[in-house]
N, C-alpha and C positions, 0 to 999 in steps of 0.2 A: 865670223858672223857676229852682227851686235845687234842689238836693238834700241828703240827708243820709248821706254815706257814714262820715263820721270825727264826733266830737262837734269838734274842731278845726274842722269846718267851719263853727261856730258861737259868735258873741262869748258873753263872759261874761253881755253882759247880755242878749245873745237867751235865753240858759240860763236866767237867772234869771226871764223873762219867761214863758218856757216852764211854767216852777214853778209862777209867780204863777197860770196861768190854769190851770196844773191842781187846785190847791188851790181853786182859784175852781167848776171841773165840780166836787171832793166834795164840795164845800158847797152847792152849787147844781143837781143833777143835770138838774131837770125843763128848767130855762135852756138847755140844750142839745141837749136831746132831740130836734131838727128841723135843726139845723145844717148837716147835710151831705145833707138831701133831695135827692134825685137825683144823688146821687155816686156811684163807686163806688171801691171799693179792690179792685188786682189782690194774691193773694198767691201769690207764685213762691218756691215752697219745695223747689229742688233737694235739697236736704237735710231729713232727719228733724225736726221739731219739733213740740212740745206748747205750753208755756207762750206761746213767741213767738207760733206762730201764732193762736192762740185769741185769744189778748191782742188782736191785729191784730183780728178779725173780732171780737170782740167791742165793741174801740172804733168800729168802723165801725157796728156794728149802735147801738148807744147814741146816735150821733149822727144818727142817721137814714137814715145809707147803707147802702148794698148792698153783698156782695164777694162774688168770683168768682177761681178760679185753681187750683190744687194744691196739694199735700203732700207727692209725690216726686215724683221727676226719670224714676222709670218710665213713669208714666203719660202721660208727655208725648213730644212730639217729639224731645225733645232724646236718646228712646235711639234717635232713628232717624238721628241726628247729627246735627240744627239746630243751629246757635250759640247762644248768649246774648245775642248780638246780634239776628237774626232772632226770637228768640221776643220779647223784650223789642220788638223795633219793631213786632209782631205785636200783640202782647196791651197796647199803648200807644193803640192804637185802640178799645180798647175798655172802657178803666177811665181813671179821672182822676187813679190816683195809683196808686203799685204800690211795694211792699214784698216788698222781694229777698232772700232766703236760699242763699248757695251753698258747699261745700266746700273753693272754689279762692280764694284770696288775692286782691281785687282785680278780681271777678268785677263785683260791682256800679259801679265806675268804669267797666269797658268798657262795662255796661249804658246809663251815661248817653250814650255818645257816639252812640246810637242810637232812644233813649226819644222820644216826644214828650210826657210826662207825668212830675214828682218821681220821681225814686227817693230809697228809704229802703234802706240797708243794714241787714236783718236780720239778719247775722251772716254775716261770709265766712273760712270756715277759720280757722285761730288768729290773725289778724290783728284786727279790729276788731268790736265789737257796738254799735254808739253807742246805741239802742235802751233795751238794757239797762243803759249807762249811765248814761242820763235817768233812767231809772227808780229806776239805784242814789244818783243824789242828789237826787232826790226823797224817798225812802225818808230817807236821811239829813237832810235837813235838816226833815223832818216832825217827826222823833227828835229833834235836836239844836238845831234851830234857827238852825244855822247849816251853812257849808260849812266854815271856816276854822279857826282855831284848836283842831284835833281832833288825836290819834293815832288812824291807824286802821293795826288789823294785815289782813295777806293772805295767808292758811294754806289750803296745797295744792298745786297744779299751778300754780303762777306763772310755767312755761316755756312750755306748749299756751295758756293760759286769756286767752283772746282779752276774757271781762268785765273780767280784770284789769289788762291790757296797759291797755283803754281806759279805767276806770276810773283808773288810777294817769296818765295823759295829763291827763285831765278834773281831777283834783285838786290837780293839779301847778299849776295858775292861780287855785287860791286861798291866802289866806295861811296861811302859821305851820301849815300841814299835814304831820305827821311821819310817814312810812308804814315800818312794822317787816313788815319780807318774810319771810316763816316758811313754808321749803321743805328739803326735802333740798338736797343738793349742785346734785345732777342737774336737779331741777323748779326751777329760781331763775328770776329771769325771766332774759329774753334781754339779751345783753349793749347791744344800740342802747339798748332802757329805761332804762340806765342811763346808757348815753354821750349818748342823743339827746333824752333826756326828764327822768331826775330831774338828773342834772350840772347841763344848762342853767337848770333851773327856780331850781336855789339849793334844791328842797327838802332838808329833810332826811329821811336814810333808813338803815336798819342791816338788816344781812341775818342772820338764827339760825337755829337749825334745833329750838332746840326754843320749844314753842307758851305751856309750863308757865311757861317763866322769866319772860315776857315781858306773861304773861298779865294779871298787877295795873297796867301801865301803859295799857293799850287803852280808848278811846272807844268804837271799833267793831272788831269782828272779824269781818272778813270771808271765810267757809268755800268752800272750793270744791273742786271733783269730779275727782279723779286719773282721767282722761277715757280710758277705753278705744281708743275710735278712734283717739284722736290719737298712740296708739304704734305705732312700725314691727314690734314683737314681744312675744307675749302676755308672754314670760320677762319683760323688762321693763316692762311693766304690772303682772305679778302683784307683782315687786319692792317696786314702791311705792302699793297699791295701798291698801294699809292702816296707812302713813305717819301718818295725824294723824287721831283720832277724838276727836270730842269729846263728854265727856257731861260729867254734872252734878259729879260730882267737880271735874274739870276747873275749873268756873267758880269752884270756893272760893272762889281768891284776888281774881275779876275783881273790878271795880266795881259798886256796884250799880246804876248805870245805863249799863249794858254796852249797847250796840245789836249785837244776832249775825246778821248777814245771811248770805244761799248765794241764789245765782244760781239753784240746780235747775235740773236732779233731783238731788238728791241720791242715794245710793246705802247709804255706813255712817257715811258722815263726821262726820255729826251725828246722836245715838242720840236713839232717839225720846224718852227723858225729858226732852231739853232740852223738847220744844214747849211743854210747858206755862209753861214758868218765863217770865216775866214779859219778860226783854228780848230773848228768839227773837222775830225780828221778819219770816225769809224769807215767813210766806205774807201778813203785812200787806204784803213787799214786792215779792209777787207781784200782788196788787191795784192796787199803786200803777204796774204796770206797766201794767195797762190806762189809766190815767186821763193820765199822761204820754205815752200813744200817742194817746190822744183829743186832746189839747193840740198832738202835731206834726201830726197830719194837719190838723188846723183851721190851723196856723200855715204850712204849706207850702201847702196851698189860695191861701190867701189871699197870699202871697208872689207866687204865681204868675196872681193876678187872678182867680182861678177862686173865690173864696167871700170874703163878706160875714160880719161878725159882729160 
């Protein structure tokens, strides 16, 4: 049995296998329609989510499984003080595979030490999304065709923003990948990122604060949401809350085969006149989030001896 807490947890070429067979579900959807009969996916979503969770229950429904589980952390035991331990050993009885969402850093490793069934980390506090991840190079390499030899820019909250921490992990192990970090002062990422992740990797990387200068060298630009919660005080959130907004002026100078991804929700950061323009590519890689979760649950299944394919 394995799990998925970090994309680290998984070789390059498991990733890339990942890819292979989710490219393979949009090309092929009817092939898979039956896969996961009689399975089910648990979804333990201590915390607020839209895209992740739906994602989840919709790949489950697609493959022919069932799910079952929550949306918040109210309606459960856990406000009567249960651990996340005892829910997790609980609700491991009862599904064959369960996808974790929590607030707290780390929540989902203690999960495993009690699971009898995959955990998947869907997102714990600003540390890791491996999830969303997948899905963001998937997205990319749908676009690009490849993972390696790109620039890709990272505008917004590069301090809180837990896609981007993992994302910049995840891309750190392909080649000739140049990542231009475009944040205030304040939102850069955190200092390990750089000491524990890009340093060691060799990639190369430059940190600016404005989005404009930087804008004509980008493969991808990748937008993201000056995150409300994740501030100790509204003063500083309103601060920077309207830091980097992107519209159509903006893209002037880009490429013309710019790939503009956001994790969403977005909020103003990207003005609605981008959607139309040809390389806004967030809600294609909203989609492609479903099909990359259809790809791990079939690939941890089967890891774990529980499914055929």
């Amino acid at each position: 049995m394995r799990h998925l807490l970090d994309t680290t947890d998984l070789t390059l070429e498991e990733i890339d296998d990942m890819i292979a067979l989710a490219t393979d579900i949009i090309e092929n959807k009817q092939k898979y329609a039956h896969v996961c009969d009689g399975k089910k996916l648990a979804t333990l979503f201590f915390e607020p989510s839209t895209r992740t969770r739906l994602s989840f229950e919709a790949a489950m429904y697609e493959l022919g499984g069932n799910v079952l589980g929550f949306s918040s952390a109210d309606s459960t035991s856990a406000s009567k003080g249960e651990t996340v331990e005892d829910t997790v050993r609980m609700v491991s009885n009862y599904a064959d595979i369960i996808a974790m969402r929590h607030p707290l850093e780390g929540a989902p490793r203690v999960a495993t030490t009690r699971t009898l069934v995959p955990i998947i980390n869907a997102g714990d506090g600003g540390h890791a999304h491996p999830t969303q991840t997948l899905t963001d190079l998937l997205t990319i390499y749908r676009e690009k065709g490849k993972l390696g030899d790109i620039t890709i820019g990272l505008c917004g909250d590069l301090k809180f923003g837990r896609t981007v921490h993992s994302l910049i992990k995840a891309m750190c192990r392909y080649k000739n990948v140049k990542f231009v970090l475009i944040a205030p002062k304040e939102l850069q990422v955190p200092d390990y990122i750089i000491s524990d992740v890009l340093i060691p990797s060799g990639a190369e990387y430059v940190q600016v604060e404005s989005l404009e200068d930087v804008m004509p060298t980008l493969d991808v630009l990748y937008m993201t949401r000056i995150q409300r919660e994740r501030f100790f005080s509204e003063e500083e959130y309103l601060k920077h809350k309207d830091a980097y907004i992107l519209d159509l002026k903006k893209l002037d100078n880009a490429k013309k085969d710019l790939t503009i991804m956001h994790p969403l929700p977005r909020v103003n950061e990207i003005s609605t006149d981008v959607d139309d323009d040809p390389r806004a590519k967030y809600f294609e890689q909203a989609l492609n989030g479903k099909y990359i979760r259809m790809a791990l649950i079939m690939t941890l299944l089967k890891w774990g001896g529980n499914l055929e394919y």
